[in-house]
C-alpha positions as a Markdown table, in Angstrom:
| # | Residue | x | y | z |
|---|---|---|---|---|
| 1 | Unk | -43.7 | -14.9 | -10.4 |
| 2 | Unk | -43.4 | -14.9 | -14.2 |
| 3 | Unk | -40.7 | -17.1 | -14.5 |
| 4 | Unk | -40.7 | -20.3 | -16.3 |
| 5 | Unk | -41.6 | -23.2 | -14.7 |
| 6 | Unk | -40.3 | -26.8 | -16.1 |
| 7 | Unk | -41.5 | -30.0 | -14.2 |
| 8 | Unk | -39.5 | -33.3 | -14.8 |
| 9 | Unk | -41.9 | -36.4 | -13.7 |
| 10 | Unk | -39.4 | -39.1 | -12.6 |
| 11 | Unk | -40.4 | -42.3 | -11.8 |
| 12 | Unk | -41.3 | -45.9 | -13.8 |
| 13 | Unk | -41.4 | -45.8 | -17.3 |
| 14 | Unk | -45.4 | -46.2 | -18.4 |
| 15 | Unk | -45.7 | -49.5 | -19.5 |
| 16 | Unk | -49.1 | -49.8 | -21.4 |
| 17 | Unk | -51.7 | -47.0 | -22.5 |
| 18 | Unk | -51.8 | -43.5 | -23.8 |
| 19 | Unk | -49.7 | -40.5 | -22.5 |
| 20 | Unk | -52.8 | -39.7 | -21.2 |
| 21 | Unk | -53.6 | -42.1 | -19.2 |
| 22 | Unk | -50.8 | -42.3 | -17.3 |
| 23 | Unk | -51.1 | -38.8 | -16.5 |
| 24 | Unk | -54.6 | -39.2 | -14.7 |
| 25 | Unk | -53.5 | -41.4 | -12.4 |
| 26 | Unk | -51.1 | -38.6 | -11.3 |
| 27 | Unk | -52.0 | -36.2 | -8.5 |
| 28 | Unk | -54.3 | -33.3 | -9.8 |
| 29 | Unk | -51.7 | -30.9 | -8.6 |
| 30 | Unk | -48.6 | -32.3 | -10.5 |
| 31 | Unk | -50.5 | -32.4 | -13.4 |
| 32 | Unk | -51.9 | -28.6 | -13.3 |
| 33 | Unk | -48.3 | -28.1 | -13.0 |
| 34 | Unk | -47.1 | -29.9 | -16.2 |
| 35 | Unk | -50.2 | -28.8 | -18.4 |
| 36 | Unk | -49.2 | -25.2 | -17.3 |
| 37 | Unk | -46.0 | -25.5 | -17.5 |
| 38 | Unk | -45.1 | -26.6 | -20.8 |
| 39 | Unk | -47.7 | -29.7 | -21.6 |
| 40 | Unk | -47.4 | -33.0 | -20.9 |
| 41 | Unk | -45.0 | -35.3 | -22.3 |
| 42 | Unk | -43.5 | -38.2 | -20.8 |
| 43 | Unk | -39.9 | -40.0 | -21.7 |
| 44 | Unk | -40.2 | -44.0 | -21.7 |
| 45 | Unk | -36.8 | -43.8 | -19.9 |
| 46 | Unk | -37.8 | -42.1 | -17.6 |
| 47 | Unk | -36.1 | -44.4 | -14.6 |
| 48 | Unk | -32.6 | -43.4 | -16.2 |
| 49 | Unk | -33.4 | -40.2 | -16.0 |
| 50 | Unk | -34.1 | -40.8 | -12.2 |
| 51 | Unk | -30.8 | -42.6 | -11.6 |
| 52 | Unk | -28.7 | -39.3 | -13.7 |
| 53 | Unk | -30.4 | -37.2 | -11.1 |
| 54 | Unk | -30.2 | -39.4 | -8.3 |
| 55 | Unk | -28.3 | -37.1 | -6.1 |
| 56 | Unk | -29.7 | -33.7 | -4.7 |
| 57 | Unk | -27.2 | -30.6 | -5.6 |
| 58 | Unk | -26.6 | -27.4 | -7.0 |
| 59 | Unk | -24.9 | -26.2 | -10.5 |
| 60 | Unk | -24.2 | -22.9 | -11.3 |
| 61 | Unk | -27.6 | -21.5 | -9.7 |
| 62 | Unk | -29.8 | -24.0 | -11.2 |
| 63 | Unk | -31.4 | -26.9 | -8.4 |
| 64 | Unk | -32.2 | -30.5 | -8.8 |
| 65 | Unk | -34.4 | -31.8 | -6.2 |
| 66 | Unk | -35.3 | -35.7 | -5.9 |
| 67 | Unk | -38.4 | -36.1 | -3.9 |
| 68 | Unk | -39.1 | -39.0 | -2.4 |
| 69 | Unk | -42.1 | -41.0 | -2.5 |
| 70 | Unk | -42.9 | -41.5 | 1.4 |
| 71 | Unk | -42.3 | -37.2 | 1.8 |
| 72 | Unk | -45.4 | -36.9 | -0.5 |
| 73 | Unk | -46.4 | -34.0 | -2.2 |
| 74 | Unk | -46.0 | -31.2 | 0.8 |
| 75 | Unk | -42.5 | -31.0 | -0.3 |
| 76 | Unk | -43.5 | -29.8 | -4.0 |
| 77 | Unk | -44.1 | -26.1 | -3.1 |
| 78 | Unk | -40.8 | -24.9 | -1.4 |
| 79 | Unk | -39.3 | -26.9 | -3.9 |
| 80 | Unk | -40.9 | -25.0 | -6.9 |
| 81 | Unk | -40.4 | -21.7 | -4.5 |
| 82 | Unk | -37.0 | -22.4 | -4.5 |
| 83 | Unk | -36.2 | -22.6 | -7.9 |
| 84 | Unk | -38.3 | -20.1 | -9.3 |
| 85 | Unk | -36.7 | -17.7 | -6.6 |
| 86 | Unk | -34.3 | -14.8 | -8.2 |
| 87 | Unk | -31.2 | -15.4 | -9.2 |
| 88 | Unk | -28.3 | -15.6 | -5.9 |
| 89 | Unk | -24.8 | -14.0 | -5.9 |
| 90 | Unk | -24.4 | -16.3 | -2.9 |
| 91 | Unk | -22.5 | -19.2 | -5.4 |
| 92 | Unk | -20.5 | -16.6 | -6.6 |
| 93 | Unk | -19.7 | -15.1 | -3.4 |
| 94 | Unk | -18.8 | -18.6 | -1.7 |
| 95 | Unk | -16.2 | -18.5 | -4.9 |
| 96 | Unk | -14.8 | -15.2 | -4.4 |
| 97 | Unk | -14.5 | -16.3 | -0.7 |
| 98 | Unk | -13.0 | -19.6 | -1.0 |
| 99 | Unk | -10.7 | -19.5 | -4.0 |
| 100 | Unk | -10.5 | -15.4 | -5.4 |
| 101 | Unk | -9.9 | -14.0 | -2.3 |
| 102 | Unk | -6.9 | -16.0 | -1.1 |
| 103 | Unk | -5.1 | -16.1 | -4.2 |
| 104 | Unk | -5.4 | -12.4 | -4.4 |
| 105 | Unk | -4.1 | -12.2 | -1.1 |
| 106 | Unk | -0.8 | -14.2 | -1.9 |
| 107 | Unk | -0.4 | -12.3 | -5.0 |
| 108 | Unk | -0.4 | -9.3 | -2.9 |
| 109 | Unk | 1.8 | -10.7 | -0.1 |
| 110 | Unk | 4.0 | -12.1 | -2.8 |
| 111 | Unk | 4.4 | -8.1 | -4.7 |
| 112 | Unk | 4.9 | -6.5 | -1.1 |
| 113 | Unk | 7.8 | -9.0 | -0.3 |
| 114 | Unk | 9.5 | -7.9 | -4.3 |
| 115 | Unk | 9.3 | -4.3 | -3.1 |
| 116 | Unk | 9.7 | -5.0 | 0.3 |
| 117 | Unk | 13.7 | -3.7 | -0.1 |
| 118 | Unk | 15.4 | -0.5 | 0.5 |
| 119 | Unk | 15.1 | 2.0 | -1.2 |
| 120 | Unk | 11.6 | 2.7 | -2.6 |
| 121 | Unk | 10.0 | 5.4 | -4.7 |
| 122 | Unk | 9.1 | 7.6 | -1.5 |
| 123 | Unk | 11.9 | 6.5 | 0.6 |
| 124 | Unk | 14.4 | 9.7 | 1.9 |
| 125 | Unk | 18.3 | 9.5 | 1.9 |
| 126 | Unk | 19.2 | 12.2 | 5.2 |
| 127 | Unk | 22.8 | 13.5 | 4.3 |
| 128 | Unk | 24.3 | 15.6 | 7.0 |
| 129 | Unk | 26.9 | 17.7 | 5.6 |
| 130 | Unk | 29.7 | 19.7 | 7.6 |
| 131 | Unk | 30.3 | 23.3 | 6.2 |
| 132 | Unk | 33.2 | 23.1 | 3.2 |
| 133 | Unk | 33.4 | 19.5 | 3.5 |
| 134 | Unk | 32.4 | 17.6 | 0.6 |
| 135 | Unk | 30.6 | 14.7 | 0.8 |
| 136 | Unk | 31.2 | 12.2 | -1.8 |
| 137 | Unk | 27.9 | 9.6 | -2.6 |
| 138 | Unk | 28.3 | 6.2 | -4.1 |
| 139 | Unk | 26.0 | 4.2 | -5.2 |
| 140 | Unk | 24.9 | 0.3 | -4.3 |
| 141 | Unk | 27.9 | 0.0 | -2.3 |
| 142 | Unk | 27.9 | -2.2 | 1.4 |
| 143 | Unk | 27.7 | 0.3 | 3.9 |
| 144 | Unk | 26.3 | 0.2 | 7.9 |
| 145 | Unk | 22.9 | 1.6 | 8.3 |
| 146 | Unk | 21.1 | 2.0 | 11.6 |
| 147 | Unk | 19.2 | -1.4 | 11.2 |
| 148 | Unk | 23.0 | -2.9 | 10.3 |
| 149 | Unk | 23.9 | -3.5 | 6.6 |
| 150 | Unk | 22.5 | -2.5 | 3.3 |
| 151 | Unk | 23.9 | -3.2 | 0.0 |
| 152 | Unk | 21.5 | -0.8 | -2.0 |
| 153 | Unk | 20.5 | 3.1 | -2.4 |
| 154 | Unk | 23.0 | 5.9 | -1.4 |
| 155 | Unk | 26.7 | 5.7 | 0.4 |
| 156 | Unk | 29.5 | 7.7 | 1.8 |
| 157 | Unk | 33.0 | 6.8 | 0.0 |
| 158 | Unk | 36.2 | 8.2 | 0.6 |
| 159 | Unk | 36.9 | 9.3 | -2.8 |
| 160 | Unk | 35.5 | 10.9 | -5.6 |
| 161 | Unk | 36.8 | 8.7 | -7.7 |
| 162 | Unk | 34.5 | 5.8 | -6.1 |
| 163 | Unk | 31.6 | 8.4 | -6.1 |
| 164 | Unk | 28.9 | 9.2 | -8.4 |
| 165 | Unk | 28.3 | 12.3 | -7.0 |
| 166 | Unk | 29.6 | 14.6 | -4.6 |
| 167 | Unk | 27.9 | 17.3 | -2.3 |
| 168 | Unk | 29.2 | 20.2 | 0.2 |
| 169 | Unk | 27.5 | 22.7 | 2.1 |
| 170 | Unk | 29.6 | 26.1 | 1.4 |
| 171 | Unk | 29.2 | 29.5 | 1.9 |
| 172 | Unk | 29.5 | 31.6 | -0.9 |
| 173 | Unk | 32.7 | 33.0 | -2.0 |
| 174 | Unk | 31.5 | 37.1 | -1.2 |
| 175 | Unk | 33.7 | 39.8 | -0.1 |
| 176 | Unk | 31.4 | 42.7 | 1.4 |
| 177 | Unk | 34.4 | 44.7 | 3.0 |
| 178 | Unk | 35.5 | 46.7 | 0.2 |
| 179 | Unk | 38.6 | 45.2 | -0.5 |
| 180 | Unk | 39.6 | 46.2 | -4.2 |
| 181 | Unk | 37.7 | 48.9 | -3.9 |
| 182 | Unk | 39.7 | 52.6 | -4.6 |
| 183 | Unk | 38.8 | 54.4 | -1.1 |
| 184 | Unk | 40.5 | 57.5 | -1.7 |
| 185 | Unk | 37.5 | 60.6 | -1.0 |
| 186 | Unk | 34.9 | 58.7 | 0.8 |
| 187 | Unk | 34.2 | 60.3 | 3.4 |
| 188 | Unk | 35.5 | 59.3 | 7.3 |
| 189 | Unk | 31.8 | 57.6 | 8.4 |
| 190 | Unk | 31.6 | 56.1 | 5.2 |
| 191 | Unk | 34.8 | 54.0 | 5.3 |
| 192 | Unk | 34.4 | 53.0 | 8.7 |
| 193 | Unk | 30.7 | 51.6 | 7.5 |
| 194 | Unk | 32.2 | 49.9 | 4.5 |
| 195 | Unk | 34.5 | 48.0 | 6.9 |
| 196 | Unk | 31.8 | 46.9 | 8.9 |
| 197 | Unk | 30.0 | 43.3 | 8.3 |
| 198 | Unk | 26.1 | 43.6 | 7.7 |
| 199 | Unk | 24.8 | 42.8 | 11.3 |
| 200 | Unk | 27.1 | 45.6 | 12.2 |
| 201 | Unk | 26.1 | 48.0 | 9.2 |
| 202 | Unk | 22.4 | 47.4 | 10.5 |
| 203 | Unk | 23.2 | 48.7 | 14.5 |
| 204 | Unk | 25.8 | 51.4 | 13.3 |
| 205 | Unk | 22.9 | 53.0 | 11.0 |
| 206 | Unk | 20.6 | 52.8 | 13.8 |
| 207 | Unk | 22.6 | 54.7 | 15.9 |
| 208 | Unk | 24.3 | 57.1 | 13.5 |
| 209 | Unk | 20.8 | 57.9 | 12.8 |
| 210 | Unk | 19.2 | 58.2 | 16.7 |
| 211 | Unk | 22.1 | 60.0 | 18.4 |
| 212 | Unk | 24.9 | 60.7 | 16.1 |
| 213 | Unk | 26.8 | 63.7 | 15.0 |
| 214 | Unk | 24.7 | 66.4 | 12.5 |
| 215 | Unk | 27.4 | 65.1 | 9.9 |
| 216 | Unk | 26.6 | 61.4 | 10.5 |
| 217 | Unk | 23.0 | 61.9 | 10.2 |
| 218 | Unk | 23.1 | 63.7 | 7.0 |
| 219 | Unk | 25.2 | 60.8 | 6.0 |
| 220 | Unk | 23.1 | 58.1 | 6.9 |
| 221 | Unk | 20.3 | 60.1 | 5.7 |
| 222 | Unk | 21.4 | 60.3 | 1.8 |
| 223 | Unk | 22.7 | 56.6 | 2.1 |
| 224 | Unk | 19.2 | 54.9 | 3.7 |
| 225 | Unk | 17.2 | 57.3 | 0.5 |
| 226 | Unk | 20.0 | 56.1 | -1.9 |
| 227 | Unk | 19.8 | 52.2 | -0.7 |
| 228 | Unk | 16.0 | 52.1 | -0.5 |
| 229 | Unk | 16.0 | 53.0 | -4.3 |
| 230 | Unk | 18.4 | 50.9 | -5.6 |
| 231 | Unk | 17.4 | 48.1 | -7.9 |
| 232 | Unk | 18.2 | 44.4 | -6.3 |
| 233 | Unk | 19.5 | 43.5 | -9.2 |
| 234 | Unk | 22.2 | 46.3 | -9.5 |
| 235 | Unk | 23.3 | 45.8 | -5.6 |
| 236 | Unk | 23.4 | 42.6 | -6.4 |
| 237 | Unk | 26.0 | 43.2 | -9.7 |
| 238 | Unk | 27.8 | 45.7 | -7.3 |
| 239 | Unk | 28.3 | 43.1 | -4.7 |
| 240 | Unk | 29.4 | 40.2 | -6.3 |
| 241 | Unk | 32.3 | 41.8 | -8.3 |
| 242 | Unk | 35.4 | 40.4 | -8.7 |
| 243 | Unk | 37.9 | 42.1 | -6.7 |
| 244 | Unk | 39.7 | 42.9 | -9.4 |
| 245 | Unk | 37.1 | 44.9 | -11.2 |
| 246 | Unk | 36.1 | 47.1 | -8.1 |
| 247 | Unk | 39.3 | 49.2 | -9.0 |
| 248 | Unk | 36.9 | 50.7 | -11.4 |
| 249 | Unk | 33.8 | 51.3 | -9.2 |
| 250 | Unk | 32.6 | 54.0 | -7.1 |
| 251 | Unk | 33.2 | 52.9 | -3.5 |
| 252 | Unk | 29.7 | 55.1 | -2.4 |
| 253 | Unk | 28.1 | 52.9 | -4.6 |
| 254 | Unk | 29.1 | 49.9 | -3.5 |
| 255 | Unk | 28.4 | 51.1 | 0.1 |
| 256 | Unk | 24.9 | 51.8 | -1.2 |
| 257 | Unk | 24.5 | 48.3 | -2.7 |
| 258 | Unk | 25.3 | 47.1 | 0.9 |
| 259 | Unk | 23.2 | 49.2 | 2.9 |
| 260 | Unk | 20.3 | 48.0 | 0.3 |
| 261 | Unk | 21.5 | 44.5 | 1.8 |
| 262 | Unk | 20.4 | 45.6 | 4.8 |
| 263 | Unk | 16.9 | 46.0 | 4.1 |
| 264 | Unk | 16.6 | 43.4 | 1.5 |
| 265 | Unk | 16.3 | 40.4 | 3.5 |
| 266 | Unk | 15.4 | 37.7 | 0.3 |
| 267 | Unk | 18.8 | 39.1 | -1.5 |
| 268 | Unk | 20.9 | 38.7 | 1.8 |
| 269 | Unk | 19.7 | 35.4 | 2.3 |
| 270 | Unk | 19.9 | 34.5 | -1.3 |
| 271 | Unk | 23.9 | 36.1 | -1.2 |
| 272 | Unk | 24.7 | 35.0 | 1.6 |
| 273 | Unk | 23.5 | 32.3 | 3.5 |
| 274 | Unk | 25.6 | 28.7 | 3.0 |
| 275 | Unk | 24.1 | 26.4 | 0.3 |
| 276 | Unk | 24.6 | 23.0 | -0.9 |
| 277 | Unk | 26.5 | 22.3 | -4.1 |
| 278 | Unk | 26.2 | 19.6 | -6.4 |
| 279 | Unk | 28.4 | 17.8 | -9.2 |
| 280 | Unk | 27.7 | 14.5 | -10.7 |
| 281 | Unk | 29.9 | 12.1 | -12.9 |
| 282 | Unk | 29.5 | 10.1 | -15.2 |
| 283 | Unk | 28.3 | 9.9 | -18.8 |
| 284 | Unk | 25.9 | 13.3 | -18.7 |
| 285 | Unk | 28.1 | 15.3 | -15.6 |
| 286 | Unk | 26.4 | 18.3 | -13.8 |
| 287 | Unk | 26.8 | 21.2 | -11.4 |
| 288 | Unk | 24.3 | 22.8 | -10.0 |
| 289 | Unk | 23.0 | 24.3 | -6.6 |
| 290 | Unk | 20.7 | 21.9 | -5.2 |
| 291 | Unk | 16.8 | 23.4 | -4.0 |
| 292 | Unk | 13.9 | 22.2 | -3.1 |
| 293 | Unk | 12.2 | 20.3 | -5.8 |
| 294 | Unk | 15.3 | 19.7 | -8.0 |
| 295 | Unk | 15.7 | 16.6 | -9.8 |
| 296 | Unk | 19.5 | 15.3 | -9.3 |
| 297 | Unk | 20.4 | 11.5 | -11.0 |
| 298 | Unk | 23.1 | 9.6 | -9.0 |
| 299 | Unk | 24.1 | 5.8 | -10.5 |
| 300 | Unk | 21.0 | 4.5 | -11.7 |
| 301 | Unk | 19.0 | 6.1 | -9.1 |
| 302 | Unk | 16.7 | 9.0 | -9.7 |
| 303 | Unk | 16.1 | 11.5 | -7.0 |
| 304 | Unk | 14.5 | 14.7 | -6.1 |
| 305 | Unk | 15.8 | 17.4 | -3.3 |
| 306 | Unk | 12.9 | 17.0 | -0.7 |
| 307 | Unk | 14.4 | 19.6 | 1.9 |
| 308 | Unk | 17.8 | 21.8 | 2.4 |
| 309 | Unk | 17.9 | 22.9 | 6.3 |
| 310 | Unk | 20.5 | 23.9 | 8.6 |
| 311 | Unk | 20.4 | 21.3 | 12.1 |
| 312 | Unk | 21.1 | 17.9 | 12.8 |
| 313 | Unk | 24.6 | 16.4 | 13.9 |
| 314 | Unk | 26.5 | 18.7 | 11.4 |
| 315 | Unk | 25.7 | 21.9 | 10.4 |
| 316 | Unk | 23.3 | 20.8 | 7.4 |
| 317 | Unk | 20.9 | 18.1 | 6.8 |
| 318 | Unk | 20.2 | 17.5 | 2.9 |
| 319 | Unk | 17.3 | 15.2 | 2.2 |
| 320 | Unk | 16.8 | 13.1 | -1.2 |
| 321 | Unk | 13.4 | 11.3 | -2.4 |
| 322 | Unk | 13.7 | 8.3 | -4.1 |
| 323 | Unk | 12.0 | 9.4 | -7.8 |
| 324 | Unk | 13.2 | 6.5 | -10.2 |
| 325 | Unk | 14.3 | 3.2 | -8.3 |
| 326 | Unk | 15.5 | 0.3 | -11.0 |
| 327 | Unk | 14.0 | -3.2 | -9.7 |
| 328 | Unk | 13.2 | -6.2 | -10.5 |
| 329 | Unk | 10.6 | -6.7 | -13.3 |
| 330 | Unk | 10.2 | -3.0 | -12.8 |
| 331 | Unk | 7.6 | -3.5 | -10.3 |
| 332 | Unk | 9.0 | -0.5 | -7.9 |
| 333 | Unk | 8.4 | 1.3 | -11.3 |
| 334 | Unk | 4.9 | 0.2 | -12.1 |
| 335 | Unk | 3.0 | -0.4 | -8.7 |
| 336 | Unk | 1.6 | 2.7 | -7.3 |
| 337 | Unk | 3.5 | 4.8 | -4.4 |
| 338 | Unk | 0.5 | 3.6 | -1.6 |
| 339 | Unk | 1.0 | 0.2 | -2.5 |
| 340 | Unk | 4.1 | 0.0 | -2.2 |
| 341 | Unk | 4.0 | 1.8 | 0.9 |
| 342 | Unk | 1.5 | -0.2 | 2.5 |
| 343 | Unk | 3.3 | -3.3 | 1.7 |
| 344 | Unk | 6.8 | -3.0 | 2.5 |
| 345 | Unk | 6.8 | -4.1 | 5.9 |
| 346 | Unk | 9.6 | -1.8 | 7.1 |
| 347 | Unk | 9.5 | 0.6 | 9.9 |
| 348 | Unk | 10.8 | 3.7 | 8.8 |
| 349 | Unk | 11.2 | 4.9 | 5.0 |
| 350 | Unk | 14.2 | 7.4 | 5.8 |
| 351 | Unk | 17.6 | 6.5 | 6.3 |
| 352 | Unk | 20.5 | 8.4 | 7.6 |
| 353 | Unk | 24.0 | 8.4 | 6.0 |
């Protein structure tokens, strides 16, 4: 096996004659093994020795066997077997088992149950918003939840003055009709399409086009060639104009810029379509339209805009993921998302205010 082999004779200390001597009165075979192990030497207190190891057991890998006189010597070779066997993880793994294991387990349990609380980095804040009515966000505030009460993460209060933000889901302030504009010389089709909204611009130029009047067609004709050319972002300057500065526009242009609306479907939306506004209080205040993926602070709370949709019980549903979330000994801060996840012991990670 090539492993060092060391044999400890114990038994009655010699009492008269050489080393020698002693050892021929030993079985052949325990002395082969002592001569080839390391040579023969014997300790004259010896029977001390016996009594230290007096008990069989096992420390840190290496055995102590005691073999008893009546077993005789067909219990030497399993028990040199055995020692000279290689080294066992099995010590180690009865350690891991009954000691590493569970205490990493309670550590564990213990850390799930300090970010077992609401909110979480990952967690979502629903906000359903009513169109033009702003809704003002506190922070850390008592406030009834689905599950009952909760004390931490985002609120409705009543006044901004409570709030640390406020949000509200508004369309934008854009006049397509004309009004400002100075009408005098347009042509009769082209001031009745100028007074039309963009759903009805759309149909009117499809039927102007299909079955109307040799003068209409031309009309629509110039205007579609004239639209289609236009750059987005010079409809877009033409459209949102103040009032007062159309006095000094071309009304044919600004029919133009809205007949590009028509087939621009990316400005339209982007002109017209209600969107959710944002201002924030505090020491660094901010006003921004919120998007998906913008980062927003409110109290001490970090967030970022997960989703802006139209649907739920109101006419908008604005959801916020927790980003930053203040805790104790930082750990929402430090332990991984997953963990923390895995963990919390909650049923849902969304809440609806």
């Amino acid at each position: 096996m090539k492993v060092p082999l060391y044999v400890v004779l114990v038994g009655n200390a010699p009492m008269e004659g050489d080393i020698k001597n002693d050892l021929e009165r030993t079985p052949t075979l325990i002395l082969n093994l002592v001569q080839a192990a390391n040579g023969a030497k014997a300790a004259p207190f010896a029977q001390t020795v016996a009594s230290f190891f007096g008990d069989n057991g096992l420390l840190l890998r290496k055995f102590v066997f005691r073999v008893a006189p009546h077993e005789g010597l067909k219990k030497l070779e399993p028990v040199v077997r055995r020692i000279a066997a290689p080294p066992s993880a099995r010590v180690e793994l009865q350690f891991l088992s009954l000691f590493v294991l569970p205490l990493v387990l309670f550590l564990l349990l213990l850390l799930g149950l300090l970010v077992r609380s609401f909110p979480g980095p990952g967690d979502l804040e629903i906000v359903e918003l009513a169109t033009g009515v702003p809704a003002h966000l506190a922070t850390d505030k008592a406030h009834t939840i689905a599950a009952g009460w909760a004390d931490t993460g985002l609120s409705r209060v009543g006044d901004a003055k409570e709030a640390g933000a406020t949000v509200v889901y508004q369309t934008p302030n854009l006049d397509l009709s004309g009004k400002g504009l100075d009408t005098d010389g347009l042509e009769p089709t082209g001031l009745r399409l100028l007074a039309m909204d963009i759903d009805a611009l759309r149909t009117a130029l499809e039927e102007m086009s299909g079955g109307g009047t040799k003068d209409e067609k031309i009309f629509v004709l110039n205007l579609d060639y004239m639209a289609k050319n236009m750059e987005p972002a010079e409809a877009e300057r033409l459209l949102t104009a103040p009032i007062p500065e159309r006095r000094r526009m071309n009304p044919l242009d600004f029919l133009r810029a809205k007949a590009h609306l028509v087939g621009n479907d990316a400005l339209r939306k982007r002109l017209t379509d209600a969107r959710v506004m944002f201002v924030s209080y505090g020491k660094n205040p901010e006003r921004k339209e919120l998007k998906p993926g913008d980062a927003v602070r409110i109290g001490r709370y970090g967030f970022l805009v997960q989703d802006v949709s139209r649907g739920g019980r109101k006419d908008a549903r604005l959801a916020l993921y927790y980003d930053r979330v203040p805790s104790l000994l930082g750990l929402k801060t430090i332990l991984p998302d997953f963990f923390q996840r895995a963990f919390r012991f909650r049923r849902s990670s969304q809440r609806l205010i």
